[in-house]
N, C-alpha and C positions, 0 to 999 in steps of 0.2 A: 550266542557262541562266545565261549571264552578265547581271549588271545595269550602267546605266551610269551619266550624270552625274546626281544629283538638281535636280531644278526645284522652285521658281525655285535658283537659286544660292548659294551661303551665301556664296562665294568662287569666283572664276574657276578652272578646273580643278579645282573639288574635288571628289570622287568621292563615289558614293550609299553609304549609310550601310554598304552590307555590302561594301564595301572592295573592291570588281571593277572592271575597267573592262573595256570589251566595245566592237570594232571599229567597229562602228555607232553606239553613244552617242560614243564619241571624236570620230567623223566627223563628228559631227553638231550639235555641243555649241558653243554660243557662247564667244568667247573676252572679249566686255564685257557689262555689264549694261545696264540703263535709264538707272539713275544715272548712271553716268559716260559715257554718250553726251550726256546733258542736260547737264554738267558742261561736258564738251568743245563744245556746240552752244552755249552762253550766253558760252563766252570768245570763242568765236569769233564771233560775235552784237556782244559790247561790242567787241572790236577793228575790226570792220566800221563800228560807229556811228561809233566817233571819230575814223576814219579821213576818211569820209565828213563828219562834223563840222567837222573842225579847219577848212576854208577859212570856213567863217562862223564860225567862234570871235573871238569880239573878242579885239585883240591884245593888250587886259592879262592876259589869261588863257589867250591862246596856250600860253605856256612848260606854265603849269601840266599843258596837255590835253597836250601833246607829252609830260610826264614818264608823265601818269597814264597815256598808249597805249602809250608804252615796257614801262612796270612791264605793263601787261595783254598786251602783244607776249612779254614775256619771260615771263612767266607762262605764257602759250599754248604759248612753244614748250619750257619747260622740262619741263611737263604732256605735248605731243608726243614728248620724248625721251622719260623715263618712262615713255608707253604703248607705244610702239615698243621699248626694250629690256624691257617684262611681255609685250608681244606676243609678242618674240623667245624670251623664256623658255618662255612657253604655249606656242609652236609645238615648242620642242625637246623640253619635258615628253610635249607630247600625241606627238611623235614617236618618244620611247622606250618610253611606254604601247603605241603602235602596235607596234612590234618588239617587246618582251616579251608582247605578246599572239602574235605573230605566232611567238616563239620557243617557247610553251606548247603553242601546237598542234602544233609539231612533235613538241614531247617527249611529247602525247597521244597522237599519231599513230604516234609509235613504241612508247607503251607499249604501246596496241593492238592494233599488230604484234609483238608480243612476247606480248602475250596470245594471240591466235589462235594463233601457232607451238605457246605450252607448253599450250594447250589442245589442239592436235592430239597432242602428246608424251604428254600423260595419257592422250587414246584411243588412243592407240599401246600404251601404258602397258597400261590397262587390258585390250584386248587379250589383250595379251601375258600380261596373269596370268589371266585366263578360261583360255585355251589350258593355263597352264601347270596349273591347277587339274585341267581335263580330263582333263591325264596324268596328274597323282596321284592322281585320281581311277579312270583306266585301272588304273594301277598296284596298287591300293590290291586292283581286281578281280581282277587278274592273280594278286597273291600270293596271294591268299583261293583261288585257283582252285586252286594247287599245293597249296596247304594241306590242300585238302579231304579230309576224308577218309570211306568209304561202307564200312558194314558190311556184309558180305559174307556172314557165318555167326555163329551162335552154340552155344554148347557148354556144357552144360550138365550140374553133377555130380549122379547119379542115387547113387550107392555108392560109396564106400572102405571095403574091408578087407581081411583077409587071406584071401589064397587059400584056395579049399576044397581043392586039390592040395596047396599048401604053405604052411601056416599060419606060417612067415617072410616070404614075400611076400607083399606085397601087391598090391591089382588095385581098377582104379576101372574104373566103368561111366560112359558120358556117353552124353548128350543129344546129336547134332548135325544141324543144321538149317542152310541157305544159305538166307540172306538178300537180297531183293530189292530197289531203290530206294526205296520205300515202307513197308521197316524189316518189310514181314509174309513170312512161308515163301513159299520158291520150293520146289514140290517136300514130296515126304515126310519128315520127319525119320528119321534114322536112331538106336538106340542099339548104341552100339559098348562093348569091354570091351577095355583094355590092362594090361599086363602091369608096373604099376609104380604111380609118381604123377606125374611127370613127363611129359608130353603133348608132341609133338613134331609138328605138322602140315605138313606138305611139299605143295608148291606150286608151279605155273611161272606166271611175271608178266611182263608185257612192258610194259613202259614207254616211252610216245612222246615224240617231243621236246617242250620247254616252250613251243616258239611254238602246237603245235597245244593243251595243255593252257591259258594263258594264254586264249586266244581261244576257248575254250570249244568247242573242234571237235564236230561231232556224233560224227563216227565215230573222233578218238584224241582226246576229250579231257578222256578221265580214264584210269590206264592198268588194266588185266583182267589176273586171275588165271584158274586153271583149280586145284583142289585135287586131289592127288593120293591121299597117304594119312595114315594117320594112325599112329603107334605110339611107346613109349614108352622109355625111357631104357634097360629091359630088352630090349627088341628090337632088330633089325637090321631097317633100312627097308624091307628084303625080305621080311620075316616082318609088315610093318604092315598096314593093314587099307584096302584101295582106297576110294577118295570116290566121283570122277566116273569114267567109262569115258572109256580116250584119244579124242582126235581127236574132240571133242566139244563143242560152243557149250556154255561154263559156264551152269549154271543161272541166275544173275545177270544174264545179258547175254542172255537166249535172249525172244523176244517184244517187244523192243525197237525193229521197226521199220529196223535196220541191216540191210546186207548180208549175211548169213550168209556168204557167200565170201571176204571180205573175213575175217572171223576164222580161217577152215574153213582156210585155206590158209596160214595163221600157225599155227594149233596142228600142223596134220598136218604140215609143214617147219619145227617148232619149233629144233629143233638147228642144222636148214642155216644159218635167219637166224642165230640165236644166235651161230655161228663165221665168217659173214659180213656185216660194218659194213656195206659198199656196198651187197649186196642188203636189207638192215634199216631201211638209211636211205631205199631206196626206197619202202617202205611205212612213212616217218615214224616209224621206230621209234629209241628211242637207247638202247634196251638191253634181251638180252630171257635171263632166268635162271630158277633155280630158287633155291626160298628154302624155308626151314623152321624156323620161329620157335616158341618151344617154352617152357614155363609147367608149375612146378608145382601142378598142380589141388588143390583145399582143399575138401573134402565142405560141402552146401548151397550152392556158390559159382557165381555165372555168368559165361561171360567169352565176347567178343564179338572177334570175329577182323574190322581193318578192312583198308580197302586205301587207301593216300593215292593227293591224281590223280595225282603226280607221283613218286612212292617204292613200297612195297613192303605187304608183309605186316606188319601190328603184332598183338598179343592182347594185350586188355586186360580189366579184371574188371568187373563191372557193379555 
């Protein structure tokens, strides 16, 4: 709130102590005091008298009253010029106070409007970086999602040594067990014996494309294996030792609620899709192979066979 002239007056036009002047106290603000209206009302008072005077003034002392009305005529009106040019003053003082007040509010009125604008620009602003958070936020899920990776099976060394046939070779026995969502046995374990130490597990993996892994698809979105067999650096993968029976819901995925047909017809036309994009791409698939990922096994050791949502077969040691 602006303030305006102080009362009583210290001085004509002079402004209240906190140095504002405000449209309404300008308006409203006298331009004389008491005193000098009394000032001006008493010469003009003695000029009346002696005017009024002079025909009864005896004529010895005529001259005298005629000088002393002159001197109080001229007094009066050099007094009148004076207040007319401080008038003149006051009036253009107080009418550039008036335009400078008049020029403030414009520039407040613009700051204003220039506030509002960059306060709308900040929620624009703001906005715009929620949103963008959002996505890195998405992102952040999305990559976590291809990342993931779900153990699948475990294997575990039971014996290394050498053959009871041929005491140069040797032969390891394992543990192996597929594993469920919930990290416990799907299924019976089995213990197998290969012909070496060198472990070679073969497998067919179909992997879907990343928009359905990103997005967390129920039905492609992570991708399945199926395990085939198992054998060793001594063997030929035809002499290995079978996992799962073909054309068969993997243990891992079986009980889950999905459409069995939906995989049934992916594993039993495994090769078809495999050697045709168009028909693979149909059922969101972007690439579907065989893999066999292979470790030499270290007696007392365990190792844990995973599957990424978006990659392949890995074995790792526990």
């Amino acid at each position: 709130m602006r303030c305006g002239l102080s009362r009583p007056l210290r001085r004509v036009g002079t402004p209240a102590p906190c140095g504002k002047w405000s449209r309404a106290a300008l308006a409203s603000s006298p331009w004389v005091d008491a005193n000098s209206l009394r000032s001006v009302a008493n010469i003009l008072a003695l000029s009346v008298v002696f005017w009024l005077a002079l025909p009864h003034t005896p004529a010895s002392i005529q001259g005298f009253v005629i000088i002393l009305r002159t001197i109080v005529l001229g007094a009066f009106l050099g007094l009148a010029g004076w207040w007319t040019y401080f008038l003149r003053d006051q009036f253009v003082g107080h009418k550039r106070a008036l335009e400078a007040i008049e020029s403030l509010e414009e520039k407040v009125k613009d700051r204003d409007g220039r506030i509002e604008v960059l306060d709308l620009e900040v929620g624009e602003l703001n906005e715009d970086l929620e949103q963008a958070h959002r996505q890195i936020r998405e992102l952040e899920v999305s990559m976590w999602l291809l990342k993931v990776n779900h153990r699948v099976a475990r294997i575990q060394v039971l014996e290394q040594g050498p053959s009871p046939d041929d005491p140069s070779a040797t032969t390891t026995l394992v543990r192996f067990e597929e594993i469920g969502p919930d990290g416990e046995s799907v299924g019976p374990s089995r213990e197998i014996e290969i012909k070496g130490k060198i472990l070679y597990i073969e497998g067919l993996v179909i992997k879907f494309d990343d928009d359905y892994v990103e997005g967390g698809d129920l039905l492609r979105g992570t991708s399945v294996a199926i395990f085939k067999r198992m054998f060793s650096e001594n063997q030929a993968p035809s002499e290995g030792v079978e996992i799962d029976r073909p054309r068969i819901h993997p243990l891992p995925h079986r009980g889950d609620n999905l459409p069995d047909p939906f995989y049934e017809d992916l594993w039993e036309r495994f090769w078809d899709y495999a050697n045709d994009p168009e028909l693979a791409a149909s059922k969101g698939v972007r690439a579907m192979h065989g893999e066999a990922p292979s470790i030499e096994l270290r007696p007392g050791k365990t190792y844990r066979v995973e599957l990424r949502a978006s990659g392949g077969l890995t074995i790792r040691v526990e």
